[in-house]
C-alpha positions in Angstrom: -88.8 -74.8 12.1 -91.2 -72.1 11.6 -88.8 -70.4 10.1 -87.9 -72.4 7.0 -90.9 -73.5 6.5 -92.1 -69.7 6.2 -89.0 -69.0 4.0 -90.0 -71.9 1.7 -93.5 -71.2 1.5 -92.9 -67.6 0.2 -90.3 -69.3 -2.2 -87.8 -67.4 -0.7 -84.6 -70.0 -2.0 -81.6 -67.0 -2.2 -78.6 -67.2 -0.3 -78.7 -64.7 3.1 -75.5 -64.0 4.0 -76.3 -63.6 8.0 -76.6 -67.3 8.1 -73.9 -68.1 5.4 -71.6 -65.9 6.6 -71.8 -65.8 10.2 -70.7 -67.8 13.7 -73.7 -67.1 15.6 -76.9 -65.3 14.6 -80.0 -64.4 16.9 -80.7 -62.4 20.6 -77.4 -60.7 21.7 -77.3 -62.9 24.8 -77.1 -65.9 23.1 -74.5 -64.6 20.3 -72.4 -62.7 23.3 -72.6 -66.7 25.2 -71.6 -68.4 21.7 -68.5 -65.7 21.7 -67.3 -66.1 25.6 -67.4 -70.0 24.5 -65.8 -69.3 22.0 -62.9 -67.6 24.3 -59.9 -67.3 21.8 -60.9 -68.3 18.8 -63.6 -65.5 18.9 -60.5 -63.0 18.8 -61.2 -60.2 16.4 -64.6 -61.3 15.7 -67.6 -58.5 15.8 -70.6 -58.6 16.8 -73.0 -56.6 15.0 -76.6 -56.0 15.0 -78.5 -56.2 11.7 -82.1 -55.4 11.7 -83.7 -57.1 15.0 -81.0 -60.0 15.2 -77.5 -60.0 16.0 -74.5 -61.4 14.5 -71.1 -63.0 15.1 -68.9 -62.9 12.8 -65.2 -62.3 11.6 -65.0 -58.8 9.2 -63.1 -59.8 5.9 -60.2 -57.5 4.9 -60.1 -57.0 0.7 -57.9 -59.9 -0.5 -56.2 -57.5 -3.2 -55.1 -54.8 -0.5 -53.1 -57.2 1.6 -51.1 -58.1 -1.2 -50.4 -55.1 -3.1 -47.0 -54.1 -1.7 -45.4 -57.4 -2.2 -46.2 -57.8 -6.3 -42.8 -57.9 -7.4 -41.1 -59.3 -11.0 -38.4 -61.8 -9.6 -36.7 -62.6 -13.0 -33.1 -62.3 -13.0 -33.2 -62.2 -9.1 -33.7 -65.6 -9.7 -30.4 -66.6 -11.8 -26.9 -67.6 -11.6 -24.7 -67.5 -14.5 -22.4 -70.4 -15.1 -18.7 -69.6 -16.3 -18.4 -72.2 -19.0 -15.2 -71.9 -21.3 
């Protein structure tokens, strides 16, 4: 509570991605319990340290470099040719 209310009263309104962006945020021994709670749908997630607080949270891969190799025209791939006398 102190928190926001600290945040609002410097009229500090912008978007922080930590709590945006993240599972967990805080000591490490509570994000490291949030994640062993978490068991397998923690897989691949991080946790990182940022500052004085730690976070939990999944890294994102570039959208364009997953699809790069599979651009492809399919035009006449596509087509079949009727024989129609």
């Amino acid at each position: 509570k102190e928190l926001v209310n600290e945040s609002l009263a410097a009229d500090n309104k912008s978007r922080q991605s930590q709590w945006t962006e993240s599972i967990a945020v805080g000591s490490k021994s509570f994000v490291e319990t949030i994640k062993n709670q978490l068991s397998i749908h923690a897989k691949g997630r991080k946790i990182l340290e940022k500052d004085e607080d730690f976070q939990l949270r999944e890294e994102m891969p570039a959208y364009n470099g997953v699809f790069d190799g599979q651009k492809d025209d399919i035009g006449a791939k596509n087509t079949y040719f009727w024989n129609i006398l």
